[in-house]
C-alpha positions in Angstrom: 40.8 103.9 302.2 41.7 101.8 299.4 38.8 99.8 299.4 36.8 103.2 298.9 38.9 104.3 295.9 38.3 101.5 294.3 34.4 101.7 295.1 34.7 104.8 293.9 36.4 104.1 290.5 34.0 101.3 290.0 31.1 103.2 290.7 32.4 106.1 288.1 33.2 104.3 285.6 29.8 102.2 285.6 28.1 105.3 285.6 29.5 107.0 282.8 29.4 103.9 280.6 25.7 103.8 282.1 24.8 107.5 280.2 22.6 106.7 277.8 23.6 108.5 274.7 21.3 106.9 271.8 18.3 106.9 273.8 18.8 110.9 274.8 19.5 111.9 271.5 16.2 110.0 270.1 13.9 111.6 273.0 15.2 114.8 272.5 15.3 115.1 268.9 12.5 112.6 268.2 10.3 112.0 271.0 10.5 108.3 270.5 12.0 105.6 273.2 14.6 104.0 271.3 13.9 100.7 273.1 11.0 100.7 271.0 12.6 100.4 268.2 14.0 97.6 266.2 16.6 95.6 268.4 15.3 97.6 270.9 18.9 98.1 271.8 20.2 102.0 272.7 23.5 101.9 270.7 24.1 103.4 267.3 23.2 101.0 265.1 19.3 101.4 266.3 19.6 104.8 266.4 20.4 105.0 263.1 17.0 103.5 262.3 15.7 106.3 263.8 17.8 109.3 263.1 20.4 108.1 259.9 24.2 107.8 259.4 24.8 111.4 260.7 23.8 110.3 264.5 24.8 106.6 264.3 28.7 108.2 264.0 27.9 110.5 267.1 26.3 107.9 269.0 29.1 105.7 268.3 31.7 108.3 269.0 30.0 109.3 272.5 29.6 105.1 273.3 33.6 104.6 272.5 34.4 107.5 274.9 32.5 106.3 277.6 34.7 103.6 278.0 37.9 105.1 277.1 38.1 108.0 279.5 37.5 105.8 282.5 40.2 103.6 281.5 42.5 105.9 280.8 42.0 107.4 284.2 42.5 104.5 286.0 45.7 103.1 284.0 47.1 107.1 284.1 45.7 108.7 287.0 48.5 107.8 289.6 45.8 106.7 292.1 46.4 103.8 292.9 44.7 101.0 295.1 47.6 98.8 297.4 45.1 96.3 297.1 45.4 95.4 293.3 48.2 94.0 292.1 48.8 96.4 289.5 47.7 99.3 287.6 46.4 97.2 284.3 44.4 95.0 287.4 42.5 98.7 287.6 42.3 100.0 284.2 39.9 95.8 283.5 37.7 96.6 286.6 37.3 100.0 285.6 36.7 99.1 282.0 34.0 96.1 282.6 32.4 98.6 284.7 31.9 100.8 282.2 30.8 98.1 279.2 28.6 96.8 281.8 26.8 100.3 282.1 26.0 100.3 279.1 24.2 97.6 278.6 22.4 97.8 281.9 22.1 101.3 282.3 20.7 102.2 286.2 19.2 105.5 284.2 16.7 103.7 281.7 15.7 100.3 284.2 18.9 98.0 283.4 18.4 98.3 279.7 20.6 99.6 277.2 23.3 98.5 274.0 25.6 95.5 273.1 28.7 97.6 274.3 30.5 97.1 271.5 31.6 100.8 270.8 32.4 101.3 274.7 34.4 97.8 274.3 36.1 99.5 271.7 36.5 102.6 273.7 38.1 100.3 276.4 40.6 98.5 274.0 41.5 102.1 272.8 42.8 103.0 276.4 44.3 99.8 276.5 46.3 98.6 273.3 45.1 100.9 270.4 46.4 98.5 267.5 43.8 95.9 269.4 41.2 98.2 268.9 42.0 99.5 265.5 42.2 96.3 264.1 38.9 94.9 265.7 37.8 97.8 263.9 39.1 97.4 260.8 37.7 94.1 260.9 34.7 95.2 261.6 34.2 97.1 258.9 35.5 94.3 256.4 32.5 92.0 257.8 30.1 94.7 258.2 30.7 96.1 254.3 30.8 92.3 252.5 28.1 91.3 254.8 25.8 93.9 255.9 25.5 92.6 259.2 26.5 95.1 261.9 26.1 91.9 264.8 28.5 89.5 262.7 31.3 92.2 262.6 30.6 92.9 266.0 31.1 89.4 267.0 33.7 88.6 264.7 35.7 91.8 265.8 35.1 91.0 269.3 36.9 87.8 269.3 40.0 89.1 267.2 40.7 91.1 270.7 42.3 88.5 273.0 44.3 87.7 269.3 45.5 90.5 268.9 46.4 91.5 272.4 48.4 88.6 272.8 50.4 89.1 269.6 51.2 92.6 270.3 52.5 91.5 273.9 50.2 92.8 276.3 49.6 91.7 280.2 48.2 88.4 280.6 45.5 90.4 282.3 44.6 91.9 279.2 44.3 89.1 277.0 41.9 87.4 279.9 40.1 90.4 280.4 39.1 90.6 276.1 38.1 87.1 276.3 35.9 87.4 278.5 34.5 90.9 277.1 34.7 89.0 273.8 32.1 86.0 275.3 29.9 88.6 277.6 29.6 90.8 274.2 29.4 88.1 271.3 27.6 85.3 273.0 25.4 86.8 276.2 24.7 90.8 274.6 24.1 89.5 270.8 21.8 85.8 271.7 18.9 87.0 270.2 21.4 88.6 266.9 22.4 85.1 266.4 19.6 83.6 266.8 18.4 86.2 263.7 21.5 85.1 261.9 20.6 81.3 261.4 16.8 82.3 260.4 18.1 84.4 257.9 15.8 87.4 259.8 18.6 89.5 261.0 18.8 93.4 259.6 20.8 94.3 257.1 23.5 97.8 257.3 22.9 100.4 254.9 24.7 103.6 254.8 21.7 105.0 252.9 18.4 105.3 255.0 17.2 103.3 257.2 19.0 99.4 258.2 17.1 96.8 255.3 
């Protein structure tokens, strides 16, 4: 029985973190594939290309939920596997399920986004001053730079930082360094590789990314 609630959570929380917000909204309202697009990607940040500010903040917003709900559920829910050691144990399966949904969404053929906003949903469940400064950090980056992928990758390695400092499991601080690689290193490559060239888009809050 245990073995099947935790099935269960896993499968849950990859498929919520697998519903593909950005790429809905831009059918729908649009009629374009987002993976068309620019990175290609299905987070907010291409969807602004398409659609403007207004839908990169709801994109962003429905990404960072998708992973906090699931984590909340598992750290809060009371149901509880014998077979992990311990609540937090859940809350990082449950949460790399999620991040991993979205970016390889079973509902658009393994595609999808970088996961940063459903990493931050995650880290929200988890240790909110984590995520709020990753945040805030991003933001510093993203407005003196104008690179969204920088922030994102500067932000994402502040997390196993900032979780140790404010005294969080082991687990925790583990489970952001790895997020931190899978999201910087593995989800942005091709970012970075834009980066060096000098070819990587630049934010704009007006219109589309320059």
């Amino acid at each position: 029985m245990d073995w099947i609630i935790l099935v269960l959570y896993i499968l849950i929380a990859y498929l919520f973190g697998s519903i593909p917000t950005g790429y809905i909204l831009v059918k729908q309202l649009k009629g374009i594939d987002i993976r068309t697009v620019g990175s290609g990607g299905t987070g907010a940040t291409n969807v602004k290309r398409v659609m403007g500010t207004k839908y990169f903040v709801i994109v962003m917003l429905c990404d960072m939920f998708k992973g906090m709900i699931p984590t909340l559920a598992a750290l809060h829910s009371g149901l509880m596997p014998d077979i992990l050691p311990s609540q937090y144990t859940l809350a990082i399966i449950v949460g790399i399920a999620a991040v991993f949904g979205h970016s390889k969404s079973i509902f658009i053929n393994f595609t999808g986004g970088k996961s940063v906003a459903t990493s931050i949903g995650v880290l929200l469940a988890m240790c909110w001053q984590t995520a709020l400064i990753a945040f805030i950090i991003w933001v510093i980056v993203v407005y003196l730079t104008r690179y969204v992928s920088l922030g994102s990758i500067i932000a994402s390695f502040s997390t196993p930082i900032t979780m140790w400092l404010f005294d969080q499991p082991a687990s925790f601080v583990i489970f952001t360094l790895i997020c931190s690689l899978y999201v910087s290193l593995y989800l942005h490559r091709a970012n970075i590789k834009r980066l060096f060239a000098g070819t990587e888009n630049k934010f704009s809050l007006k219109g589309e990314a320059k």
